[in-house]
C-alpha positions in Angstrom: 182.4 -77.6 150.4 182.4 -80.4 153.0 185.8 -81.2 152.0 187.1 -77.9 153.2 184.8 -77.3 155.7 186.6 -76.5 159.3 186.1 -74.3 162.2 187.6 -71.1 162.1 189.4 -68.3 164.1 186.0 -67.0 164.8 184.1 -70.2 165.0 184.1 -70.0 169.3 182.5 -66.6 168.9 179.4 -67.9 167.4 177.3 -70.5 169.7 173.7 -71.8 169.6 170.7 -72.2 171.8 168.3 -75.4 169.8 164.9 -75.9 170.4 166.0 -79.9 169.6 163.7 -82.6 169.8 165.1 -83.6 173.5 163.6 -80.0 174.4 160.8 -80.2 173.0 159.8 -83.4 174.6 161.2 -82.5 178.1 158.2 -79.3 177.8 155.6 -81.6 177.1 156.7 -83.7 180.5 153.2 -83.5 182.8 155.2 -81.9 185.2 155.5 -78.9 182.8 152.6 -79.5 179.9 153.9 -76.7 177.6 151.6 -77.4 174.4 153.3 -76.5 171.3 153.5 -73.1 171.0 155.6 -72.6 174.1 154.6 -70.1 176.5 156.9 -66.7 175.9 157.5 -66.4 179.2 160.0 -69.7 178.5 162.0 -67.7 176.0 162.0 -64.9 178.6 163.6 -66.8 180.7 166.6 -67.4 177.8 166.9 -64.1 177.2 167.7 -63.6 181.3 170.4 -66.6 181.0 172.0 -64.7 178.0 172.0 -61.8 179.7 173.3 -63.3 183.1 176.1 -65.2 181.3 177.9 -61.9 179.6 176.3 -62.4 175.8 177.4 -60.0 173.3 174.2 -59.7 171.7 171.2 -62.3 170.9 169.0 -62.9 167.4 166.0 -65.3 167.3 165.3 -67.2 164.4 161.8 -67.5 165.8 158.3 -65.6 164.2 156.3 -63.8 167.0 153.3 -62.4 164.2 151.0 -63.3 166.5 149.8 -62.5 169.5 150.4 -65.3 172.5 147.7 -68.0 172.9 148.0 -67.6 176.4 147.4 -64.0 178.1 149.0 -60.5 177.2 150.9 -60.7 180.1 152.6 -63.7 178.1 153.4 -61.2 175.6 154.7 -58.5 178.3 156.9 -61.0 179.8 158.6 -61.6 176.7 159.0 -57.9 176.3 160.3 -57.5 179.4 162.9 -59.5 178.9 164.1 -58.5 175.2 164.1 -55.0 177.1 166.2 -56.3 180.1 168.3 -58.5 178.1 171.2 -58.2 175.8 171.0 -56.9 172.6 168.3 -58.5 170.4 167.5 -59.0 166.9 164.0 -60.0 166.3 163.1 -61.9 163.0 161.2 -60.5 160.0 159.7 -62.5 157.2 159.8 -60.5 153.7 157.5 -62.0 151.4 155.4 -61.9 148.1 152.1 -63.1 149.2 151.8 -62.9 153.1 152.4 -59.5 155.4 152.0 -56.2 155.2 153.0 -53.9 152.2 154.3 -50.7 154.2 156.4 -50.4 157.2 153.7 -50.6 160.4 152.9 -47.3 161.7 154.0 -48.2 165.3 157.2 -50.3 164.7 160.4 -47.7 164.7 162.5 -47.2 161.9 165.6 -49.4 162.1 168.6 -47.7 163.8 170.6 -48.6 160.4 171.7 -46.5 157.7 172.9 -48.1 154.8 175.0 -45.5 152.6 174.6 -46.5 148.8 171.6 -48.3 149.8 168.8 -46.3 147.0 171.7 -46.9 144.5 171.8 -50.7 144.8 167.9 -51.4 144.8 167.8 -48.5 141.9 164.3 -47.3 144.2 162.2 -49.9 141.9 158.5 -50.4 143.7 157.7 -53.2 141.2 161.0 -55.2 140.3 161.3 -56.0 137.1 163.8 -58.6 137.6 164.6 -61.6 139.4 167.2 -60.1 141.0 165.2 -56.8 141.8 162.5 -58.5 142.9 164.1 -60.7 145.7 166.4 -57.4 146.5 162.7 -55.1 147.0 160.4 -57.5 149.4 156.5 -56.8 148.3 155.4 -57.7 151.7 156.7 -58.6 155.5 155.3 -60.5 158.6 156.7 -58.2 161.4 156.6 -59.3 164.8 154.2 -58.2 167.3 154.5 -54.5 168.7 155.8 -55.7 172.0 159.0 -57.8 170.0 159.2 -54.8 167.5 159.3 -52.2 169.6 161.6 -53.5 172.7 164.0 -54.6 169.9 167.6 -53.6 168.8 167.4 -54.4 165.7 164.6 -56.0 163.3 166.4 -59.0 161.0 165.5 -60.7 157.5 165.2 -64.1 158.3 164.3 -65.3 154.8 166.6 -66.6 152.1 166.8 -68.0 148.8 168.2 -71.7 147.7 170.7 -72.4 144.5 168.4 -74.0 141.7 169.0 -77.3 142.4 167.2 -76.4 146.4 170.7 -76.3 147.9 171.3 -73.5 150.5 175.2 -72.2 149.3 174.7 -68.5 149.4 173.1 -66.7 152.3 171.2 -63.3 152.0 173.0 -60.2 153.7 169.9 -57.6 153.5 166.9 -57.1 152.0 165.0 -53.7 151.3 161.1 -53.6 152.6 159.4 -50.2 151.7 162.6 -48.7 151.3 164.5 -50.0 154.9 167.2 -52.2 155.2 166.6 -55.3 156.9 170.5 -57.1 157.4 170.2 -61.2 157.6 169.9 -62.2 161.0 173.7 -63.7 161.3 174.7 -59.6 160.7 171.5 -58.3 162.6 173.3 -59.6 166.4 176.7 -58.0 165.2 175.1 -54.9 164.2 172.8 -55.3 167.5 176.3 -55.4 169.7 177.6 -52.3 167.6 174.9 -49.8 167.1 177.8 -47.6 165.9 178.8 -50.1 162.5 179.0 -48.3 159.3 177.6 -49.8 156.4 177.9 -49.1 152.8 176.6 -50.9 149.4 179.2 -50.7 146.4 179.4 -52.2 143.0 179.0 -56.1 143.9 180.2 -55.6 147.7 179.0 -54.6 151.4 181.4 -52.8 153.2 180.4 -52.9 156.6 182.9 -51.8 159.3 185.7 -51.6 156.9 185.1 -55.4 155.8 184.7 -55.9 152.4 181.4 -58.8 151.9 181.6 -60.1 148.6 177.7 -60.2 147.0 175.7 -60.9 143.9 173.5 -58.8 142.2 171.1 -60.8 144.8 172.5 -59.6 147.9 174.0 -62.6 148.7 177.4 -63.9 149.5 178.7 -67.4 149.2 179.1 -68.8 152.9 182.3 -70.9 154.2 180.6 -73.8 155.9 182.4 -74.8 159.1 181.4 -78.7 159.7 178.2 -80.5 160.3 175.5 -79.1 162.2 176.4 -78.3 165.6 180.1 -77.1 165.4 179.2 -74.3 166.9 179.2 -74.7 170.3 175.6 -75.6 171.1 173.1 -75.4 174.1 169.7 -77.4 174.3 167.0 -74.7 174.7 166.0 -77.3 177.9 169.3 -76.8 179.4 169.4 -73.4 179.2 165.7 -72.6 180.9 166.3 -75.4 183.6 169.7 -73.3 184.6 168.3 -70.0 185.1 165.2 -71.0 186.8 167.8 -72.9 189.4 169.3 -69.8 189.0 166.0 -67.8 189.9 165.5 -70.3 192.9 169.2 -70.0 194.5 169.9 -74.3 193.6 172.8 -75.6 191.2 172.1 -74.6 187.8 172.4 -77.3 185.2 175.1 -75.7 183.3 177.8 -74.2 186.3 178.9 -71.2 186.3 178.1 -67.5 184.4 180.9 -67.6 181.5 178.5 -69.5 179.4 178.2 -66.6 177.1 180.7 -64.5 177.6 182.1 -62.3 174.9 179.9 -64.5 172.5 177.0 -64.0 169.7 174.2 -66.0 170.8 171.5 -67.0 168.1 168.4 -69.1 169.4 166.3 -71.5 167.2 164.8 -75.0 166.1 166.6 -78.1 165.0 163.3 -80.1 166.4 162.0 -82.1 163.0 158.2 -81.1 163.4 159.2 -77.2 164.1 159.9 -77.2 160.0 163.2 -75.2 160.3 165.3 -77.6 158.2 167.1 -76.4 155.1 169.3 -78.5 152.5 173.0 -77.5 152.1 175.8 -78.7 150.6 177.1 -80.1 154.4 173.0 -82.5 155.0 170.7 -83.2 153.4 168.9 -81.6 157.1 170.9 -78.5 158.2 169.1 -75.9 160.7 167.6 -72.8 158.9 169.6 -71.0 162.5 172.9 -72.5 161.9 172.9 -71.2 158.0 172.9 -67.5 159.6 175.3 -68.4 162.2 177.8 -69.7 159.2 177.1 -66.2 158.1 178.0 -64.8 161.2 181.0 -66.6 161.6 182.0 -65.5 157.9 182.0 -62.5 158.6 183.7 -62.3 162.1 186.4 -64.5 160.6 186.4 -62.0 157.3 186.9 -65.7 154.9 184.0 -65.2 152.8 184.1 -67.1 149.8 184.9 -64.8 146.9 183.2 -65.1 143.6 185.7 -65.2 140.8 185.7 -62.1 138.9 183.4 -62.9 135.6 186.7 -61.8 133.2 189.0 -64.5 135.0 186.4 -66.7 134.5 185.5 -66.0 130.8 189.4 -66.4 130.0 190.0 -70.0 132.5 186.9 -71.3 130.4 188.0 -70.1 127.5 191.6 -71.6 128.0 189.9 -74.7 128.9 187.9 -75.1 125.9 190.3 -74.1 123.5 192.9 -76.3 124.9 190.1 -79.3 124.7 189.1 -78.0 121.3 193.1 -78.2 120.0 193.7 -81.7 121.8 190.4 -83.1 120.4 191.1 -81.8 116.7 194.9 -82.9 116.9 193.4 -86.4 118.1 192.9 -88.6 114.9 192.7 -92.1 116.4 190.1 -93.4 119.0 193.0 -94.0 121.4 193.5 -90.5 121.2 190.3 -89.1 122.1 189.5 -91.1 124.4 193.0 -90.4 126.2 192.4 -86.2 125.4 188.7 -87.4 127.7 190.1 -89.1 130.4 193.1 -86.3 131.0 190.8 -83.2 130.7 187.0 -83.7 131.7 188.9 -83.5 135.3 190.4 -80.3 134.5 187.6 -77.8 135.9 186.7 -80.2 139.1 190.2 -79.8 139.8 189.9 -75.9 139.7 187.1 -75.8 141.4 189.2 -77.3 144.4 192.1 -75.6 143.8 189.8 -72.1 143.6 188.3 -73.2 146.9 191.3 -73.7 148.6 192.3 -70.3 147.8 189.3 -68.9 149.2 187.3 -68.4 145.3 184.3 -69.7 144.0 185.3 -71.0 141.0 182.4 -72.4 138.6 182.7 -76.1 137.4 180.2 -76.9 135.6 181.1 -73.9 133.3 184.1 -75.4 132.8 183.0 -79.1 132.3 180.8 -78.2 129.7 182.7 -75.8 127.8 185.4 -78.6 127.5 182.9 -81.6 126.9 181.3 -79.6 124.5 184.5 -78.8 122.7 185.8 -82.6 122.4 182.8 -83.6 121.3 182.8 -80.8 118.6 186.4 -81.6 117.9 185.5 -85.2 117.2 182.3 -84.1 115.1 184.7 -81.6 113.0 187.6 -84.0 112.4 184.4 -86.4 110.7 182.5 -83.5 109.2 182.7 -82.9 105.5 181.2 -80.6 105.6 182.3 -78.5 108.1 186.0 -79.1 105.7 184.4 -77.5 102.7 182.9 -74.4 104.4 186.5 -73.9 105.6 187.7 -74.4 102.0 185.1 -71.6 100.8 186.1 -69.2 103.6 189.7 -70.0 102.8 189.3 -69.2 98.8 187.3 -66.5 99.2 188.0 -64.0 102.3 190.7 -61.8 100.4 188.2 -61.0 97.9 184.4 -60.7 99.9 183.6 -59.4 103.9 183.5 -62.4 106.4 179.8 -61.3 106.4 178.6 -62.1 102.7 181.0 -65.1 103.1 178.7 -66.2 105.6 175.5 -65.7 104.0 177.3 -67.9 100.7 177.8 -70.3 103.1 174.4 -70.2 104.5 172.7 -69.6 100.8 174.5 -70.2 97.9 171.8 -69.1 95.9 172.7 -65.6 96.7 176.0 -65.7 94.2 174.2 -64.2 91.7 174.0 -60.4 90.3 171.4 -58.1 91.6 170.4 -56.0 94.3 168.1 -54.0 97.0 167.0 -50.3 97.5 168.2 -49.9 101.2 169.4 -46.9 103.4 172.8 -46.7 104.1 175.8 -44.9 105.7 178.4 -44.6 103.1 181.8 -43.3 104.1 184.5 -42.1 101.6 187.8 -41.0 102.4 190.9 -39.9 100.6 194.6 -38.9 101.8 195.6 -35.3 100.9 198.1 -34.3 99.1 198.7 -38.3 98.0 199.9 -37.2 94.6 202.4 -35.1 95.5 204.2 -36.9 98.0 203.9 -40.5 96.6 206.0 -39.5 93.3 209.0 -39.0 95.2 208.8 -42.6 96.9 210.2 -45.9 95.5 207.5 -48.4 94.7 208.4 -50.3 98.0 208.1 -47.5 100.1 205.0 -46.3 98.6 202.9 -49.5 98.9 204.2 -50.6 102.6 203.1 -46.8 103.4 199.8 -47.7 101.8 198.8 -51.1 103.6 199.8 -50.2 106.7 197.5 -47.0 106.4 194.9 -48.9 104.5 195.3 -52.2 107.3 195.2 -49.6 110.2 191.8 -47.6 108.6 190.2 -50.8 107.7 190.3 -52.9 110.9 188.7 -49.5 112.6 186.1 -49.7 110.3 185.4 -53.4 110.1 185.6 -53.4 114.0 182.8 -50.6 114.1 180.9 -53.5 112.2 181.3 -51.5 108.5 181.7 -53.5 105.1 185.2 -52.7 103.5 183.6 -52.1 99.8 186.9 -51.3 98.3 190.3 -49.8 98.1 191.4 -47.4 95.2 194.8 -46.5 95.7 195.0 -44.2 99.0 191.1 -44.0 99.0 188.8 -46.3 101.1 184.8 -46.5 100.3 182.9 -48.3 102.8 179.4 -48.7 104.1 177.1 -49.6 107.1 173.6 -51.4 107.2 174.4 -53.7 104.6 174.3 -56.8 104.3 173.6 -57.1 107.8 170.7 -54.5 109.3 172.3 -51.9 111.6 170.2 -50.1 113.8 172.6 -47.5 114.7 174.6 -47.2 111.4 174.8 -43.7 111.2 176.2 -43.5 114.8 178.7 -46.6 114.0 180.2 -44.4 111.0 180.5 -41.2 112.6 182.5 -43.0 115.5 184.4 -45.3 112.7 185.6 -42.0 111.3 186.6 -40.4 114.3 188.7 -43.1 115.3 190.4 -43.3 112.0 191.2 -39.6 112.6 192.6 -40.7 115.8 194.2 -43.3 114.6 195.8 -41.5 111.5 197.2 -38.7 114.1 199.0 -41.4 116.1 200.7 -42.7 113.0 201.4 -39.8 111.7 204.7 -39.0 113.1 206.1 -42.3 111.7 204.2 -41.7 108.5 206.0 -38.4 108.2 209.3 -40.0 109.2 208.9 -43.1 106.7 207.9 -40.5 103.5 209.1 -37.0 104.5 205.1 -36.0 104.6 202.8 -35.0 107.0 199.6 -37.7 106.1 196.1 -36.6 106.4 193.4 -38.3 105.2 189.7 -36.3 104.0 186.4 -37.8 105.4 183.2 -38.2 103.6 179.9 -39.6 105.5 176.5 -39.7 104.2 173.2 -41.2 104.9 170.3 -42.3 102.0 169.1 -44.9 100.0 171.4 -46.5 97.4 171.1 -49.9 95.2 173.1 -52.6 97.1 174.1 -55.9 95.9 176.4 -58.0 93.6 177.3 -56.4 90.9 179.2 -56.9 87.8 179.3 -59.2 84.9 178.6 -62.8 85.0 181.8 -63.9 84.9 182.9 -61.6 87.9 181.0 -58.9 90.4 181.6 -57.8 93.5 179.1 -56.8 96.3 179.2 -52.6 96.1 176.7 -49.5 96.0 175.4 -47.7 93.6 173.4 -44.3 94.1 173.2 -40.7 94.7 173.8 -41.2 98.0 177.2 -42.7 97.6 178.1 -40.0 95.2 177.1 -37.2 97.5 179.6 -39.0 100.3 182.2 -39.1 97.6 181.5 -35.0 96.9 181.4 -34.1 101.0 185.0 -35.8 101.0 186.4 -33.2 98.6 184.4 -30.2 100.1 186.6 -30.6 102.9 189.2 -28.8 101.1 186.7 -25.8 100.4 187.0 -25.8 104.2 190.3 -26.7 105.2 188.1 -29.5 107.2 188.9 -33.4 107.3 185.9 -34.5 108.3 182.5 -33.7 107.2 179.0 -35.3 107.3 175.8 -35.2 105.7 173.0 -33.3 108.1 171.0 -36.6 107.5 174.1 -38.6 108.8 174.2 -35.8 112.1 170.0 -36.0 112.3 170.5 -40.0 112.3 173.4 -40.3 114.6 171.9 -38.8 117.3 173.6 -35.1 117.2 175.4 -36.6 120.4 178.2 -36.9 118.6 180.9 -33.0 118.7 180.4 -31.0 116.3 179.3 -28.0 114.2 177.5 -27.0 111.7 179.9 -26.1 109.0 177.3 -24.6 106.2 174.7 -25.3 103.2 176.7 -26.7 99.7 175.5 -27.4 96.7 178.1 -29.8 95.3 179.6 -30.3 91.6 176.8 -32.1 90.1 174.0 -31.5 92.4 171.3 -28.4 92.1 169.8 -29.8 95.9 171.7 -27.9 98.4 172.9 -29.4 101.6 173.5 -28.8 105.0 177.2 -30.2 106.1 178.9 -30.5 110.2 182.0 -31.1 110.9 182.7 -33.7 113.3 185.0 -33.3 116.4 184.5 -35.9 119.3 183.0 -38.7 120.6 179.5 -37.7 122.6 180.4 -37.0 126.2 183.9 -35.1 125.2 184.2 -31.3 125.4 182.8 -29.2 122.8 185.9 -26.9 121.3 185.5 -22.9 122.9 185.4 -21.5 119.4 183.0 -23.5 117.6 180.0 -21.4 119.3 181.6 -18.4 118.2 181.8 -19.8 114.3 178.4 -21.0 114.6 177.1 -17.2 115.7 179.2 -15.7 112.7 177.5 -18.5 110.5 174.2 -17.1 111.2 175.0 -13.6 109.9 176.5 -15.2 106.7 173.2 -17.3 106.1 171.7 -13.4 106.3 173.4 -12.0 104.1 174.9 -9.6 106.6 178.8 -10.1 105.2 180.4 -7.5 106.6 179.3 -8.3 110.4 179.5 -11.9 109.4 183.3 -11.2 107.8 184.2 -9.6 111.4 183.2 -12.6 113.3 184.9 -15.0 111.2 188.0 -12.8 111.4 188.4 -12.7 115.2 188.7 -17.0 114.9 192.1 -16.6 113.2 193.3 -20.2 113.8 190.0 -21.7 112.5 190.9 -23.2 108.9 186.6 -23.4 108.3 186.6 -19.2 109.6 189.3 -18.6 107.2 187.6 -19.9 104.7 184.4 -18.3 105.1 186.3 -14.8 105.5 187.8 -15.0 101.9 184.2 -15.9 101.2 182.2 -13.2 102.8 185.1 -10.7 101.0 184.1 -11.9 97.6 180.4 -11.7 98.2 181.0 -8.3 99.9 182.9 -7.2 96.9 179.8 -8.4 94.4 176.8 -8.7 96.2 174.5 -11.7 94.9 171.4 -10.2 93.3 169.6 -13.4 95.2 171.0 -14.8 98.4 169.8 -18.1 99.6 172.7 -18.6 102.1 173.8 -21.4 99.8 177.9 -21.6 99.3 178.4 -23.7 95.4 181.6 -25.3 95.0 183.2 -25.3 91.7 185.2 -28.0 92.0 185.2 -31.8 93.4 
């Protein structure tokens, strides 16, 4: 930052009014004896000079909480001349401890509205974050009435360092029981232009049109001009000693009235005992005034340094790392590593110039230790036995287990044994229609690069939705969630998984149909309960797989599809544990081949969010009638939904029932077949 740092186009805009040492010690002259605190009436007098030398607007970097030591008319002199003067911004000091907690009944409320503003600090009274918490002040020291109420515009003057102390960043507002409070660099500009439009968006303040790049803080990354005092700067001696001679008709120390003119005036102390030093990246001793006139100046100039967007920044370190990791693996003598060291530990110092150059805030240290880390691991790896066996394991075994029990091997190899656990499961079964038919009048070639690319496109949907691939027979995929890793949301995971394969399949399916001469749908089976889960097998040979009622009820809900003319059905323990956010319908109460315990079944349509189908409420009111026995109304419903493949079905249904009663009807609809 001190490398770039350089006045700007705005830079003359900006200038400064120091309570220096030099001042402070030219008050304390005998022929004077202003004690520290000053009288007000001094700053009065200031505030007169601005106004008599054409300033824009004036902010004070000063805390009037308390009453003058001197007399009230101290006080109303001071008033009298924030109410004469130019515009003013009078400083405010959010805090944790110290101030009031609610606005004071007798200061206005600020003549700023902040569009977005609720939105940003999510109306939190007690922060739960960091970041929250420094957005929402707990407290404020506001100035006396006479300062608060003769202002323009009340300013936050309060601001927050990096972690290592340094000031980088500057605050551009703060919230205090609800109000806005802008940093006092944008308080004068809003002071001059009452009429500013402000607005808070995702990570930015618009204000004026101007886009100012924040963080979730509120604050922006300044664009230090030089050392302290680039700004053109006035010692607050100077300044009183030219309008008194002003005041008494004699030659005023600094000639003429264009001092001021067209500029944005802030006022504050430099002097060491006045305690308004701050550390930046420019000295070690920088005045707390000067950081908000950097702001200021940021802004007027519109060069804010940008933050570089958190995906460009993932990838750069990323790219760095991998390209540290691949030079530090490929290096296999000392020479070499400690060449691959010297050429790329400079790497992200380098972009952090080149960013700043370009007006983004790229992060080094990121960088550095992303790529440190990776040579370092690089060496470790190429000496690492170790780490060359696991890679051997993964290597001989990932065609036959998950990467996930591969892992655990790896971990434990005392788990390559047989046996298993009782857990709950979602277990998903799914089978392409028709296969039979179609697949005899393919050539074996055909046939099998039909099958992995269906199989590779069904299974990396799956695995991606965090599901264990258990196994592939022929066209059919069986799979599972919740095991071996816990899964919260494993019913929800599957329901989406097959969904997407749906999707997915649909997409394909136009090639498909070009490749075979078929149209290619696949059946869907999800269910949710306990099963037996482990390695199982001989001793010679297992395989990690399920075994249970549950599995064999996911297996049967695949085939009752075709009772339905459906392609995707799940258990109502699946819907219950989903969520029921997911689209869908209640498709009816089976009792399956094998199975006396009826079940209630849905068909799955969407993802939760997407728009429900018109008709499905209209099934739904025809299903009712059916679970009452009431076929004939029920047959009526189902036959005004004649593209409906599940109202079809339940027509030819409610005919047969109609036809021969049931002598006991339990709503129930028993398949014959799997």
């Amino acid at each position: 930052m001190r490398h770039f740092a350089a006045p700007g186009a705005a830079t003359p805009q900006v200038k400064l009014i120091l309570l220096d040492q030099a001042s402070l010690d030219w008050g304390k002259d005998p022929a004077r004896g202003w004690a520290w605190p000053w009288p007000r009436t001094v700053y009065s007098a200031i505030l007169d000079y601005c106004q008599r030398c054409g300033a824009k607007a004036v902010g004070f970097d000063v805390l009037f909480t308390e009453p003058s030591a001197y007399e009230v008319s101290d006080d109303e002199a001071l008033a009298a001349g924030i109410r004469q003067g130019p515009p003013f911004a009078a400083a405010v000091m959010p805090s944790d401890k110290a101030g009031v907690t609610n606005w004071p009944a007798g200061v206005p409320a600020p003549r700023l509205t902040v569009k977005g503003l609720a939105a940003w600090t999510d109306g939190a009274a007690h922060p739960a974050t960091r970041s929250e918490h420094w957005k929402n002040a707990a407290r404020a020291s506001f100035p006396i009435p006479q300062v608060a109420t003769n202002a323009t515009l009340l300013a936050n003057v309060s601001d927050l360092p990096d972690g290592d102390g340094i000031f980088r960043r500057a605050t551009l507002l703060r919230v205090f029981d609800g109000r806005a409070l802008p940093s006092l660099g944008l308080a004068v500009y809003l002071a001059a232009h009452p009429a500013a439009k402000m607005e808070i968006e995702r990570g930015q303040l618009r204000l004026d049109g101007q886009v100012l790049p924040m963080d979730n803080r509120g604050r922006a990354i300044l664009r230090y001009r030089g050392r302290s005092q680039t700004h053109q700067t006035f010692g607050a001696a100077a300044i009183i000693q030219s309008e008194l001679s002003w005041k008494e008709g004699k030659p005023p120390l600094l000639p003429g009235t264009n001092t001021f003119r067209n500029a944005y005036v802030l006022f504050g102390f430099s002097a060491p005992g006045l305690l308004d030093l701050r550390p930046s990246p420019i000295s070690k001793v920088y005045p707390g005034v000067e950081i908000h006139a950097t702001m200021l100046d940021n802004y007027l100039a519109g060069d804010f340094i940008r933050p570089a967007g958190p995906g460009w920044v993932v990838l750069g370190v990323l790219a760095m790392t991998l390209a540290a990791g691949l030079a530090g693996t490929l290096s296999r003598k000392p020479w070499q590593s400690v060449l691959a060291f010297v050429a790329l530990l400079p790497v992200p110092v380098a972009a952090g110039y080149a960013g700043y150059a370009l007006g983004c805030w790229w992060p080094v240290m990121d960088g550095e230790v992303g790529v440190g880390l990776a040579l370092v691991g690089a060496v470790g790896v190429n000496y690492a036995t170790e780490g060359r066996q696991k890679a051997f394991i993964k290597s001989a075994f990932k065609h036959y287990l998950g990467p996930d029990v591969i892992e655990q091997i790896i971990a434990d190899p005392a788990r390559l044994q047989l046996g298993g656990e009782k857990r709950a499961l979602t277990i998903y079964f799914s089978d392409i229609e028709k296969f039979s038919g179609f697949s005899e009048r393919l050539d074996p070639p055909t046939l099998t690069a039909l099958l992995n690319d269906y199989l590779t496109a069904m299974g990396a949907i799956i695995q991606a939705e965090g599901g264990y691939l258990d196994k592939f027979i022929g066209d059919a995929i069986v799979a599972f969630w919740n095991a071996p890793l816990g899964q919260a949301d494993h019913a929800a995971r599957a329901c989406r998984a097959a969904l997407r394969c749906q999707r997915r399949l649909a997409e394909l399916r136009p090639e498909f149909q070009q490749r075979t001469g078929a149209v290619v749908k696949c059946r869907i089976g999800v269910n949710t309960g306990d099963v037996v889960v482990g390695n199982m097998g001989s001793r010679e040979r297992f395989n990690y797989t399920i075994l249970g009622d549950a599995a064999n009820l996911a297996s049967r809900l695949e085939g009752a599809n075709k009772a339905f003319g459906t392609y995707l059905m799940v258990s109502e323990t699946t819907w219950q544990q989903s969520g029921g956010k997911f689209v869908g319908r209640e498709l009816g109460r089976l009792r399956v081949v094998g199975r006396k315990t009826p079940v209630k079944v849905y068909e799955l349509a969407g993802l939760p969010g997407e728009e429900r189908p018109a008709h499905f409420a209209a099934f739904e009111a025809a299903l009712v009638l059916f679970y009452a026995g009431q076929f004939p109304a029920a047959l009526a419903a189902f036959e005004k939904l004649p593209d409906d493949p599940a109202a079809k079905s339940y027509a030819v249904q409610c005919r047969a029932l109609q036809a021969q009663p049931p002598a006991d009807w339990d709503g129930v609809w028993s398949l014959t077949e799997k």
